[in-house]
C-alpha positions as CSV (number, residue, x, y, z in Angstrom):
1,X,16.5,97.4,124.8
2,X,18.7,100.4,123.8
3,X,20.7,100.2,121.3
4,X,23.9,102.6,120.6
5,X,24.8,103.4,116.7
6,X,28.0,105.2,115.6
7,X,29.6,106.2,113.0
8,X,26.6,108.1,111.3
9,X,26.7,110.3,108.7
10,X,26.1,114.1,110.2
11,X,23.3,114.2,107.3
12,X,21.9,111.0,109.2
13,X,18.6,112.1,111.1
14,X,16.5,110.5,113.7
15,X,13.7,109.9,111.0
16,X,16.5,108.4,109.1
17,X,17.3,105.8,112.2
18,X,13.6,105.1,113.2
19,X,13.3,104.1,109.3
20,X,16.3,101.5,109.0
21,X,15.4,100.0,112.9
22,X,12.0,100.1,112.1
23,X,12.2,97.3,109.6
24,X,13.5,95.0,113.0
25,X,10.3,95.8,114.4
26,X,8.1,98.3,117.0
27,X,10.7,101.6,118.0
28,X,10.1,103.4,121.1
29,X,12.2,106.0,120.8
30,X,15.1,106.7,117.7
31,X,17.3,109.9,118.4
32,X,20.2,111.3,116.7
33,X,22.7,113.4,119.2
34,X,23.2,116.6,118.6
35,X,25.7,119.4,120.0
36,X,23.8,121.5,122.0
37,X,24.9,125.1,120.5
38,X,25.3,124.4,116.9
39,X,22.5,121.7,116.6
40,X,25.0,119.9,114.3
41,X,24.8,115.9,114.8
42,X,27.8,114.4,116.9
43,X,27.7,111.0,115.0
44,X,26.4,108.9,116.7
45,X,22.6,107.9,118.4
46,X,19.9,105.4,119.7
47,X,17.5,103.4,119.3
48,X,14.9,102.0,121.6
49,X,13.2,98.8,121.0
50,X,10.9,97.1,123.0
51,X,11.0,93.5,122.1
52,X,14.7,92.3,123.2
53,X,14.6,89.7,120.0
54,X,13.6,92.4,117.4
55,X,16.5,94.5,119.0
56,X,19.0,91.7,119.4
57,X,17.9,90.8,115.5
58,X,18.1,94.8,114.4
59,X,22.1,94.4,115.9
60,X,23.1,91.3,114.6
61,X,21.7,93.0,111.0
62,X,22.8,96.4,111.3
63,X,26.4,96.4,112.6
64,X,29.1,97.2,109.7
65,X,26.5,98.0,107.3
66,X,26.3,101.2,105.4
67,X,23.4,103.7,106.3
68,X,23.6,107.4,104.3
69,X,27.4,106.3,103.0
70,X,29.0,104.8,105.9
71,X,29.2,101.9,107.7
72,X,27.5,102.0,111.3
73,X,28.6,100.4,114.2
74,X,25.4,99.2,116.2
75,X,25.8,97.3,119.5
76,X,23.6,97.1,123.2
77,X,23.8,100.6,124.4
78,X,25.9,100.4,127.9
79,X,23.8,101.8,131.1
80,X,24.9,105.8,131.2
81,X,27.4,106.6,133.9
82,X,26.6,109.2,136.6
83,X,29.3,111.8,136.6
84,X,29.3,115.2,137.1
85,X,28.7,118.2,134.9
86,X,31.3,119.9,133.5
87,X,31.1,123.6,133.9
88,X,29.9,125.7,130.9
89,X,31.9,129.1,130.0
């Protein structure tokens, strides 16, 4: 299952998420979004857990509680939408 969580701390790193999930259970993947020119986090990131009940567990747990100072909001990530790319300048 992926999972979406907001409302991170830009100090907030990948590490950071694959260490607070990883107490649920076994992580696939854990990623922090960054902006692509200034590397600086965009708030928000995912986690990717293989057992559905560990995920489902890791949500139920997670949403509204404070990770680095702020209170996340962690939900089912919704499938990405195919749309097109916007032209760079």
């Amino acid at each position: 299952m992926n999972i979406y969580i907001g409302n991170l701390a830009y100090a907030v790193t990948s590490d950071d998420l694959q260490e607070a999930f990883g107490a649920f259970g076994e992580i696939s993947r854990a990623t922090v979004i960054t902006d692509r020119e200034t590397g600086r986090s965009k708030g928000f990131g995912f986690v990717e857990m293989p057992n559905d009940d560990e995920a489902r567990k890791a949500i139920e747990e997670m949403n509204d509680q404070p990770l680095s100072g702020r209170n996340i909001r962690v939900n089912e990530a919704k499938p990405r939408e195919d749309r097109p790319r916007r032209p760079r300048f």
